[in-house]
C-alpha atoms as one frame of an Amber mdcrd trajectory, in Angstrom:
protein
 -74.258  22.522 -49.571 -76.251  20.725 -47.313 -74.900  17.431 -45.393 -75.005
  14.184 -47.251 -77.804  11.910 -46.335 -79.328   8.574 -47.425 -78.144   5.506
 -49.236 -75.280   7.274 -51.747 -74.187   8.674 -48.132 -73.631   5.543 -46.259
 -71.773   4.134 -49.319 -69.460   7.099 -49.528 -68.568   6.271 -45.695 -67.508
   3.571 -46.764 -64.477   4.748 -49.157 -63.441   7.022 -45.871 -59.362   6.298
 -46.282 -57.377   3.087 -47.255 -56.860   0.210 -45.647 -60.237   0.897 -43.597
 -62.645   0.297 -46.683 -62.762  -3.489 -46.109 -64.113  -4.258 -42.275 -66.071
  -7.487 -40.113 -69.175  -5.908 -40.309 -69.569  -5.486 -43.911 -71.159  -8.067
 -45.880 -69.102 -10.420 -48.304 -71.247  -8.810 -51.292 -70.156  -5.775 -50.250
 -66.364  -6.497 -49.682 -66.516  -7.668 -53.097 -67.753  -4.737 -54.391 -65.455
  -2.317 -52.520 -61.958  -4.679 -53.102 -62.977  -4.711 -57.071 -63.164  -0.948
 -57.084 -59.799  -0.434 -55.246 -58.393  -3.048 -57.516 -59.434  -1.574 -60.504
 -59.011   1.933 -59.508 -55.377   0.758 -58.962 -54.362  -1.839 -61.694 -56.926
  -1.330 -64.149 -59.799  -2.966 -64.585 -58.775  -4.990 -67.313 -55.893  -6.435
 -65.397 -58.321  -7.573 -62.895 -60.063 -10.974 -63.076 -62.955 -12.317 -60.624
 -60.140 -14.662 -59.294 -57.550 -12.077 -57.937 -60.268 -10.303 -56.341 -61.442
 -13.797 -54.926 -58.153 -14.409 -53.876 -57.414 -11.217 -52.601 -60.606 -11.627
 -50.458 -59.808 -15.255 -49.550 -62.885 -16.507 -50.878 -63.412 -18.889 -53.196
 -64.406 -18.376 -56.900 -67.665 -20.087 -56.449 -68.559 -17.709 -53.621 -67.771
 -14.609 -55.400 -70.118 -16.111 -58.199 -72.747 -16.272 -55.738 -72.896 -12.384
 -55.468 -71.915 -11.566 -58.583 -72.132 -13.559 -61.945 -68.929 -11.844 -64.185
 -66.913  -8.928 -63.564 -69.278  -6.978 -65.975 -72.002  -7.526 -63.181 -69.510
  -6.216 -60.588 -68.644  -2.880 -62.953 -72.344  -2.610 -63.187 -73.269  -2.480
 -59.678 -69.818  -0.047 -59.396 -71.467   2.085 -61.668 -75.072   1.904 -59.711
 -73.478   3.714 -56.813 -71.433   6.061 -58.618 -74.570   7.507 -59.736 -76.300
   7.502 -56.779 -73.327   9.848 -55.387 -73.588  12.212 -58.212 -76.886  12.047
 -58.028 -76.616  13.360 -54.563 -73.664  15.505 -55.014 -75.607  17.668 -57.126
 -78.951  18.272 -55.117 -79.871  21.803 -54.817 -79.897  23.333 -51.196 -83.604
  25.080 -50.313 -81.698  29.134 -50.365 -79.601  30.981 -52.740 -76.604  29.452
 -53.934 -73.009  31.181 -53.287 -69.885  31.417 -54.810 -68.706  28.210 -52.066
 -71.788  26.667 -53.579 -69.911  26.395 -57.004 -67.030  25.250 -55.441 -68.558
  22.714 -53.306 -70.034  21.041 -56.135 -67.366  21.057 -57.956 -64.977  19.726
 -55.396 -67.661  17.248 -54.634 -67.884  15.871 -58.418 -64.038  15.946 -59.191
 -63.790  13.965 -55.423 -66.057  11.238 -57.093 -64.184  11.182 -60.339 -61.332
  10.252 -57.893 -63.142   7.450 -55.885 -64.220   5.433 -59.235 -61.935   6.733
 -61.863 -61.282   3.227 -63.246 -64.682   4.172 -65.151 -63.649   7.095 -67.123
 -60.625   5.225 -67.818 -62.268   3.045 -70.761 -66.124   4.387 -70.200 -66.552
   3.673 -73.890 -66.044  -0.261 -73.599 -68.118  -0.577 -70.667 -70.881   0.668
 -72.772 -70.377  -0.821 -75.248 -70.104  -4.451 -73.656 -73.160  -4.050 -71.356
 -76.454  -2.523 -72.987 -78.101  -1.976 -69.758 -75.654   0.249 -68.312 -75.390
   2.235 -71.738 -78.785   3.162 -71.754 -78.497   4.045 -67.466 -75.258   5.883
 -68.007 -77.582   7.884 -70.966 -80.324   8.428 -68.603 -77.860   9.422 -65.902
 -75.965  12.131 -68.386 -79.336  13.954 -69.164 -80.304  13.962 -64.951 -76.403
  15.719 -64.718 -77.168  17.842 -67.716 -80.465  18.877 -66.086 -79.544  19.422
 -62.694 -75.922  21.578 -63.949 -78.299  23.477 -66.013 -80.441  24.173 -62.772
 -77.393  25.385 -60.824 -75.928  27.455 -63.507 -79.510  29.178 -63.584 -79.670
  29.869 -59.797 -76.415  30.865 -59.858 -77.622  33.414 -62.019 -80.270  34.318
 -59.782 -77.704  34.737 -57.109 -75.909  37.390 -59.614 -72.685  35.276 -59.933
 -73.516  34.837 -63.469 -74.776  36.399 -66.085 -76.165  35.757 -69.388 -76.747
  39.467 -70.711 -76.098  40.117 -74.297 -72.601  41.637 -75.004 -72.284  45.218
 -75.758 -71.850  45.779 -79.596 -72.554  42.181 -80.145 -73.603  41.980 -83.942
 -75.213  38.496 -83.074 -77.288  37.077 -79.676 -77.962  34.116 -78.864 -80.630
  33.291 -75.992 -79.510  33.227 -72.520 -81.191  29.496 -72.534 -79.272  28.529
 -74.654 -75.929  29.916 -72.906 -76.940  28.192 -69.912 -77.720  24.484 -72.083
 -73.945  25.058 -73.845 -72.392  25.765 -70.410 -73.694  23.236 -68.691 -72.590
  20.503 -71.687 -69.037  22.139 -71.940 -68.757  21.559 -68.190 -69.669  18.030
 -68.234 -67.721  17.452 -71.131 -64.827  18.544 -68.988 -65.609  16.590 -66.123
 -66.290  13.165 -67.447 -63.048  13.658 -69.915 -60.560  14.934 -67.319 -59.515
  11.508 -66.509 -58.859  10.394 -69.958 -56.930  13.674 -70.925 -54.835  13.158
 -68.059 -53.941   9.182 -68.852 -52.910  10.015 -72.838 -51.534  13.441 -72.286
 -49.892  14.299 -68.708 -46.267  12.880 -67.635 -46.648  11.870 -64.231 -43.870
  11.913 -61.738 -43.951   7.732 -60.605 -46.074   7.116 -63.064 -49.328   7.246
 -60.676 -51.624  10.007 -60.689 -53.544  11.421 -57.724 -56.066  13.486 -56.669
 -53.739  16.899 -57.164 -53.899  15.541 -60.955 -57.507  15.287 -60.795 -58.736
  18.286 -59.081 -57.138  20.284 -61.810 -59.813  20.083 -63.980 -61.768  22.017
 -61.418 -59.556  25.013 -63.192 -60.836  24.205 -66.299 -64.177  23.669 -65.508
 -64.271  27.378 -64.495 -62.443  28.628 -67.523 -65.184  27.535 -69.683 -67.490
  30.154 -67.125 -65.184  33.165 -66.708 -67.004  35.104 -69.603 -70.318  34.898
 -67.458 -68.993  35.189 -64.360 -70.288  38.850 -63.267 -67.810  41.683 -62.007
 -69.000  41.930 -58.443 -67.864  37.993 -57.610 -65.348  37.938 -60.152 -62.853
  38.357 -57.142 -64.189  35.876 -54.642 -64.203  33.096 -57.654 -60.545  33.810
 -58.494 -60.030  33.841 -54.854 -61.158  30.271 -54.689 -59.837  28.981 -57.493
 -56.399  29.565 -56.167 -57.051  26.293 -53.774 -56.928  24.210 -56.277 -53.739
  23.039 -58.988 -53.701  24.265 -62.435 -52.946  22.192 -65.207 -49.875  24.094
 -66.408 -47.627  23.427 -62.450 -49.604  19.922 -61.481 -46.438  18.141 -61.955
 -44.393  19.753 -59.377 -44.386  20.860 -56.164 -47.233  20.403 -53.359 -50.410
  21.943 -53.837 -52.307  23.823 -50.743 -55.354  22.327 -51.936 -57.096  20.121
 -49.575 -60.632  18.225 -50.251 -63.630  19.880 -48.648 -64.942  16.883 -48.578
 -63.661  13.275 -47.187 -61.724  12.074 -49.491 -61.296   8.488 -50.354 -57.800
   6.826 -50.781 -58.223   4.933 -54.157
């Protein structure tokens, strides 16, 4: 894909490694904003009050209050740059896609599922408790659905999928449609990884990591194997084998390693 650029690349800069997220130069509204994410990324947000991150800042309540008027303002703005990343992550390059092309993106979206997973922890109650970010987050889900639905379709182009009718098949259905399901039933995966892993996966420690994460990317391509066509079926189960499956995430070291920086928390 091409290089990152613009305002959802500075902010990614910022979330380079741990320990270096919080610097001099940065603003106190921004501190506050990165500290709250790291905080909540690692406690949970609802163990988090304005006051530790205040005090963990060593600033006073009434100058975090300045900035930001309750911690549902702070999730909001949290939420205004996730978006702006995915936004970004999921531009379309001015060529043919590739078979890295998949991969990129996908590595790209499952690295910002890392960086702010305290939101698909308990998505639902942020919605529900602020009306303004349930209609963005709406309006953001139909952009995704959009833009996944693009890159499934030039991925076609490309031949790395196809949307042919089966052989024999009693029944079609429209390659449009294909491409609409596909592209939900990717998503779906995606923005539900986080939660299937917190009810469902026994994690050595306790904590979960990237590895954890990033094995979604397997099932993201699971749901595309029937389209994928025979002449890149090879190079796509040649990548894949980068990343952790599901079934072995819980032991062992995985070879995998981020294509893209990768942010600590």
């Amino acid at each position: 894909m091409e290089s990152r650029s613009g305002p959802a690349r500075e902010f990614e800069h910022e979330h380079q490694e741990a320990g270096s997220t919080i610097n001099d130069s940065m603003t106190t509204k921004e501190r506050i904003l990165l500290r709250s994410l790291e905080l909540f990324n690692e406690k949970g947000e609802r163990h988090i009050t304005t006051n530790h991150v205040a005090a963990d800042l060593s600033i006073s309540p009434g100058n975090l209050y300045y900035h930001y008027r309750s911690k549902q303002a702070i999730i909001y703005e949290i939420f205004t740059h996730y978006e702006r990343l995915v936004d970004h992550y999921l531009q379309l390059p001015d060529r043919a896609l590739s078979v890295q092309d998949e991969f990129d993106y996908l590595d790209s979206v499952f690295d910002g599922l890392w960086s702010y997973r305290f939101l698909h922890r308990d998505l639902y109650h942020y919605l529900d408790a602020d009306p303004r970010l349930k209609t963005e987050y709406g309006q953001f889900t139909g952009r995704c659905l959009d833009r996944l639905e693009e890159i499934i379709s030039c991925l076609e182009h490309s031949g790395i999928l196809t949307f042919d009718p089966r052989p024999g098949a009693a029944h079609t259905t429209s390659a449009a449609t294909l491409k609409r399901t596909l592209a939900l039933n990717v998503w779906l995966v995606v923005t539900n990884w986080m939660s299937f892993l917190v009810s469902s996966i026994e994690v050595e420690g306790g904590t979960l990591s990237i590895r954890h994460m990033k094995s979604g990317i397997h099932q993201a391509l699971a749901i595309q194997e029937p389209y994928v066509t025979e002449a890149y079926a090879e190079e796509v189960a040649r990548l894949a084998a980068d990343y952790p499956n599901y079934s072995s995430v819980g032991a062992g070291t995985s070879k995998m390693v981020s294509r893209k920086a990768q942010a600590s928390f």
